[in-house]
C-alpha positions in Angstrom: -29.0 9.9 -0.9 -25.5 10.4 -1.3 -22.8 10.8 1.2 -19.6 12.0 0.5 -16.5 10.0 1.0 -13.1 12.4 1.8 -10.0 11.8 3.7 -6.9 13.5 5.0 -5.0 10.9 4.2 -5.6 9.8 1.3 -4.0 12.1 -2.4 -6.3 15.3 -3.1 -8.4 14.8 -6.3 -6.8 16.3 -9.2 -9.9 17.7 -10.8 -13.4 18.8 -10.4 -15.1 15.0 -8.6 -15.6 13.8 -5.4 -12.6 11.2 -4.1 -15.6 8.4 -3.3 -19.3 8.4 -2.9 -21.3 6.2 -0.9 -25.3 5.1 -2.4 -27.1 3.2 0.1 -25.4 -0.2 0.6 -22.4 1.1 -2.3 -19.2 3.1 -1.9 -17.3 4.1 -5.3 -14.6 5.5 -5.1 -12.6 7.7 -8.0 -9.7 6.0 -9.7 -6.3 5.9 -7.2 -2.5 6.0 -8.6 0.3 5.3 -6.4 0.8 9.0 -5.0 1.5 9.2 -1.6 -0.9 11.9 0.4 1.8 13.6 1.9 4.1 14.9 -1.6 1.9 14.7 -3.9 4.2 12.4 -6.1 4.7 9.3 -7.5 6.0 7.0 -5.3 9.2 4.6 -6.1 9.5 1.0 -6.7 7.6 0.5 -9.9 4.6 -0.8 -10.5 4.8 -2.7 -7.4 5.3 0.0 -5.4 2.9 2.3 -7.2 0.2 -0.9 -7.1 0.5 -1.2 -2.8 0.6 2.9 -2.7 -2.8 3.0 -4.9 -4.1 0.3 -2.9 -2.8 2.4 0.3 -4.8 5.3 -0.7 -8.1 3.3 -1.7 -7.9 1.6 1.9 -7.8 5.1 3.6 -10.8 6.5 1.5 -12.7 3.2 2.5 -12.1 3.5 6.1 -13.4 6.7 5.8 -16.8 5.2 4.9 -16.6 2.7 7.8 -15.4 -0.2 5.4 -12.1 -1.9 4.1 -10.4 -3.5 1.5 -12.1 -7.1 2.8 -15.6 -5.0 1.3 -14.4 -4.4 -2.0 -16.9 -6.1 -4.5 -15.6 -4.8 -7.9 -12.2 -3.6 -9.2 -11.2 -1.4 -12.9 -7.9 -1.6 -13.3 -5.3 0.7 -15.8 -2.5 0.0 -16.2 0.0 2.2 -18.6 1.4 -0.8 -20.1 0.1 -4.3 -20.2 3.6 -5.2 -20.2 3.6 -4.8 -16.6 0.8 -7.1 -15.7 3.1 -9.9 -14.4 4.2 -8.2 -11.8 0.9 -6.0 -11.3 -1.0 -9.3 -10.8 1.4 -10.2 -7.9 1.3 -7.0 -6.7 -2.7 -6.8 -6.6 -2.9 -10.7 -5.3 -1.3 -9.2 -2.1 -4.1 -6.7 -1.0 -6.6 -9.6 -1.4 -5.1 -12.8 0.1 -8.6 -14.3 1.0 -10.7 -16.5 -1.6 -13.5 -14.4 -2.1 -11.5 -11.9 -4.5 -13.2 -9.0 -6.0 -14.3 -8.9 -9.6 -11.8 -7.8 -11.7 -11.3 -5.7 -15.5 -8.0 -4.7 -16.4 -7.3 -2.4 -19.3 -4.3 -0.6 -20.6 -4.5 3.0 -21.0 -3.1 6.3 -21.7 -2.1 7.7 -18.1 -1.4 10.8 -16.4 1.2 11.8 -14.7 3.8 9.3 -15.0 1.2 6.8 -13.3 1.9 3.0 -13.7 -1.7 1.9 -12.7 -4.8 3.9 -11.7 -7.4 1.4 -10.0 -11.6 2.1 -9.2 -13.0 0.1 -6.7 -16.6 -0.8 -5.7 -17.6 -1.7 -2.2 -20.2 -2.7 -0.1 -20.5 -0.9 3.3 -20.6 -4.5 5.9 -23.1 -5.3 7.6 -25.4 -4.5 4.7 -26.4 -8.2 4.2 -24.5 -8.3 0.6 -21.2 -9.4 1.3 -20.2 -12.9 0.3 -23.1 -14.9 1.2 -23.9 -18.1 -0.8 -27.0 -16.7 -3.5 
């Protein structure tokens, strides 16, 4: 069964899709740019700032589904120019200072909007017995 995942604070979707879904143990959530919830816009400081902001609004979506960014399992990151993975990288290494780091893919890509980086996460609610236990 699915359960939708919505928040007040987090940036209104920009098309027909649902911000996040949770699937049993799972929560997905849709792809996140550095826009702050309360303009609508792009917010400043480059891809730094646009990295922490994206990570901002995938932190807000998760709490909404009763986990955080400690749950995250799996990461999809665009960025708009690989140029700017340097900086992304330190950027990203900041929302995940523990050792067990999520999985991560980053492409370049054609983005919307102005957009720097747009990232997808995968979490697992806690609690649910799959977090980072030896296999």
């Amino acid at each position: 069964m699915k359960q939708l995942i919505t928040s007040a604070e987090a940036p209104a979707t920009a098309g027909p899709y649902s911000p996040g879904l949770a699937v049993g143990d799972l929560i997905f959530l849709a792809g996140q740019g550095g826009f702050d919830p309360g303009t609508g816009q792009l917010v400043t400081g480059g891809i730094a700032g646009q990295t922490a902001q994206a990570f901002r609004n995938v932190e807000v979506l998760l709490q909404a589904a009763g986990a955080g960014l400690e749950d995250v399992v799996s990461c999809l990151v665009h960025l708009s120019d690989l140029a700017l993975f340097a900086e992304f990288n330190v950027a990203y290494g900041k929302q995940f200072p523990g050792p067990d780091k999520p999985v991560r893919t980053t492409v370049r890509a054609d983005l919307a909007a102005g957009m720097l980086i747009e990232v997808t996460v995968i979490a697992v609610r806690p609690g649910s017995g799959r977090g980072t236990q030896p296999a």
